[in-house]
C-alpha positions as CSV (number, residue, x, y, z in Angstrom):
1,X,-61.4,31.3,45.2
2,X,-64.5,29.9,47.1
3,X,-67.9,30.8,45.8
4,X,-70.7,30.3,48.1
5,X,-74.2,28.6,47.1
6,X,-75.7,32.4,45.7
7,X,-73.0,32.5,43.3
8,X,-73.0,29.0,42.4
9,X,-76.9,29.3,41.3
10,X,-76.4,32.4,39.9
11,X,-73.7,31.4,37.7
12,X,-75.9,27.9,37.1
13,X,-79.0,29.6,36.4
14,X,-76.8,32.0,33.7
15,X,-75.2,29.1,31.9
16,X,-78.1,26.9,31.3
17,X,-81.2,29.4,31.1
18,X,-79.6,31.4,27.9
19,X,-79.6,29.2,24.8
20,X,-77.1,29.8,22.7
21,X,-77.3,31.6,19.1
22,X,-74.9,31.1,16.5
23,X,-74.7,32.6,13.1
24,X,-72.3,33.6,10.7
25,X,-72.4,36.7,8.2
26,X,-73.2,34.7,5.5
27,X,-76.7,34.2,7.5
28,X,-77.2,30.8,6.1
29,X,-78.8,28.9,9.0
30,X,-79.4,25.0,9.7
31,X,-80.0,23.4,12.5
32,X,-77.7,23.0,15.8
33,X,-79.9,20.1,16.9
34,X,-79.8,22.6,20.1
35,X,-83.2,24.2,21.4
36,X,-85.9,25.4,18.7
37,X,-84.5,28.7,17.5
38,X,-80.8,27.4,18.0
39,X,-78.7,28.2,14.8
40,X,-75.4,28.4,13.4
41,X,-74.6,29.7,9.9
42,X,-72.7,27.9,7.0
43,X,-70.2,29.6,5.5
44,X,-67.3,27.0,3.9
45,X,-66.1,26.5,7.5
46,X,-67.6,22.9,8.2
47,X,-64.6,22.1,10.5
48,X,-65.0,25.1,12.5
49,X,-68.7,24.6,12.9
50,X,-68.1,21.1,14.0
51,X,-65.9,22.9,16.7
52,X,-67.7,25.5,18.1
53,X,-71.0,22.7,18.2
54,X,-68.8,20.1,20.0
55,X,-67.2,22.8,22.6
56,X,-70.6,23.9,23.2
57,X,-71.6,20.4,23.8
58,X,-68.4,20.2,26.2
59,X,-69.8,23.1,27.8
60,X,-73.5,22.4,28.2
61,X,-72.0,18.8,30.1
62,X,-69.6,21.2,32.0
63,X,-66.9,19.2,30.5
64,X,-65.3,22.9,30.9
65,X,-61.7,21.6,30.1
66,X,-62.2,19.9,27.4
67,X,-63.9,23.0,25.7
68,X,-61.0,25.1,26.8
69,X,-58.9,22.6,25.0
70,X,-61.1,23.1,21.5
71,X,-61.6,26.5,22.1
72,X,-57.7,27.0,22.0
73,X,-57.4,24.8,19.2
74,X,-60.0,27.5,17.3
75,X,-58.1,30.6,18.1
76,X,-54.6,28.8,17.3
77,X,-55.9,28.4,13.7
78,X,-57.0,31.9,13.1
79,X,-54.0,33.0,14.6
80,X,-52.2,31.2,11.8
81,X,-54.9,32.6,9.6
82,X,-54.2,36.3,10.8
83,X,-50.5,36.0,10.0
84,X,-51.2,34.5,6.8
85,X,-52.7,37.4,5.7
86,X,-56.5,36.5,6.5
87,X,-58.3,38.7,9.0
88,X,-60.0,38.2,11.7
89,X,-63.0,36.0,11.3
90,X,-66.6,35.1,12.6
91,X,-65.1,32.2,14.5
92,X,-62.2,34.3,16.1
93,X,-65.0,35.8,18.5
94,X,-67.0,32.7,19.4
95,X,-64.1,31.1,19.8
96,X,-62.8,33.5,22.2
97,X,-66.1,33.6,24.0
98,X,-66.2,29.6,24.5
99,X,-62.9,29.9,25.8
100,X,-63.8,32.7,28.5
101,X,-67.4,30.3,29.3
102,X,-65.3,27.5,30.0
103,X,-62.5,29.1,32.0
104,X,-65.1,31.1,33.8
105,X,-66.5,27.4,34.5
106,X,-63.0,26.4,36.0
107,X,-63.4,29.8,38.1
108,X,-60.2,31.0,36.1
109,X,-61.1,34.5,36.4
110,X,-58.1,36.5,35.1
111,X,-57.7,34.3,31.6
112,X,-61.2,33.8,31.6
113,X,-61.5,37.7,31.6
114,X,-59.1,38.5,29.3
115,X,-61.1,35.6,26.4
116,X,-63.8,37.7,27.2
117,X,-62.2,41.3,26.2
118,X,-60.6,39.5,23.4
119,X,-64.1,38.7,21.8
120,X,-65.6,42.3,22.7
121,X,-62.8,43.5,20.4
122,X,-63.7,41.8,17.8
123,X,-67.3,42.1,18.0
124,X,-67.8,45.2,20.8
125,X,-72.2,44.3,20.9
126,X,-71.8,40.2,20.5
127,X,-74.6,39.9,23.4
128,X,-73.2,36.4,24.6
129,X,-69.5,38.3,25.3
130,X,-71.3,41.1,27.4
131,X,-73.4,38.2,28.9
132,X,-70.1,36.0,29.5
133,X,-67.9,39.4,30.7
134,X,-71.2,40.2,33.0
135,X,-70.7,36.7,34.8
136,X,-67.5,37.5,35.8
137,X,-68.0,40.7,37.2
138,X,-70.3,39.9,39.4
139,X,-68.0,36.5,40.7
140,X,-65.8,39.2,41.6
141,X,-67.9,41.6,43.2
142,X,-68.2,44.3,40.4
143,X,-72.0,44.8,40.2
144,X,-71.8,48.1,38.4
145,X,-69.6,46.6,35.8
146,X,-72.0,43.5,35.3
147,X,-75.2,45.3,35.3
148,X,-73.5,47.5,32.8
149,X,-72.5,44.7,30.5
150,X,-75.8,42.5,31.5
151,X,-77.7,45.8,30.4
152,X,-76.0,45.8,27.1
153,X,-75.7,42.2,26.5
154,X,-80.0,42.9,26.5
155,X,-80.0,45.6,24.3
156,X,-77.6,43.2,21.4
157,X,-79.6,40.6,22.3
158,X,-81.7,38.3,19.8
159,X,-85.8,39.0,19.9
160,X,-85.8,36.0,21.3
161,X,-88.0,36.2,24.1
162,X,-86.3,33.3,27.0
163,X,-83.3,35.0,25.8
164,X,-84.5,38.3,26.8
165,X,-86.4,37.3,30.1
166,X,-82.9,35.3,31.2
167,X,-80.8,39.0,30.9
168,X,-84.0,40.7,32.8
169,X,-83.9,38.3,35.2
170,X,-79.8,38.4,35.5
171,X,-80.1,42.3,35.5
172,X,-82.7,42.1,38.7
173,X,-80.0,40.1,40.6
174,X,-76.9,42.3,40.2
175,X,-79.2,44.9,41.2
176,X,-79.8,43.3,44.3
177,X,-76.7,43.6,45.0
């Protein structure tokens, strides 16, 4: 699949205008060395932390293989955990969501797609998953589908206010359309 400049910016102007917010239920925060306001919680899971920080970091280089790689890795594990006995947890979601990101940003569409709906079952309001699931709706040319997912990817969204003025702005374009 080709995508033509619009998209390209589009999808560009998605990706690196929307910092990303991490947090576990434990709500203990420290510091992402990200952007102010970045966070990820701590909750006895240092390896997966280190994870999810270092596929985000494969990510924000677009280094979108690689992430899928660690993403898989992620998912893997709380599959074993699942059988075990464990449950679903936090990092089952982000996890999935990386992996749709960095599929999306080797224009895998269909797997990248199903990461996405894999997340949102987990966690139907996460704000980045409707965000990520938004992106690829409107790659393929389903703007009622990504403004409806852009428009609720606002609504679960953070107060964080370049947060919310990135989704405005992403919910003016697929309106455009």
């Amino acid at each position: 699949m080709l995508l033509n400049f619009s998209k390209i910016s589009f999808i560009a102007t998605v990706f690196l205008s929307l910092s990303i917010m991490i947090t576990t239920p434990a709500q203990a925060q420290t510091s992402t060395g990200r952007a102010v306001g970045d966070t990820i919680g701590v909750n006895n899971n240092n390896d997966n932390i280190k994870t999810l920080r270092r596929i985000r970091e494969y990510i924000d280089k677009g280094e979108f293989e690689s992430a899928e790689r660690r993403a898989k890795r992620v998912i893997r594990a709380e599959n074993r955990g699942i059988r075990s006995g464990l449950g679903k947890s936090y990092f089952f979601k982000e996890a999935h969501n990386s992996l749709c990101v960095s599929l999306t940003g080797q224009v895998n569409i269909e797997e990248a797609m199903q990461a996405c709906n894999q997340s949102l079952e987990h966690s139907p309001k996460h704000w980045e998953s409707l965000k990520s699931r938004a992106i690829l709706y409107y790659m393929t040319k389903d703007f009622p589908k990504s403004l409806e997912d852009f428009t609720s990817a606002l609504k679960n969204a953070p107060n964080n206010e370049a947060i919310r003025a990135a989704l405005s702005q992403n919910i003016s374009v697929v309106k455009s359309k």
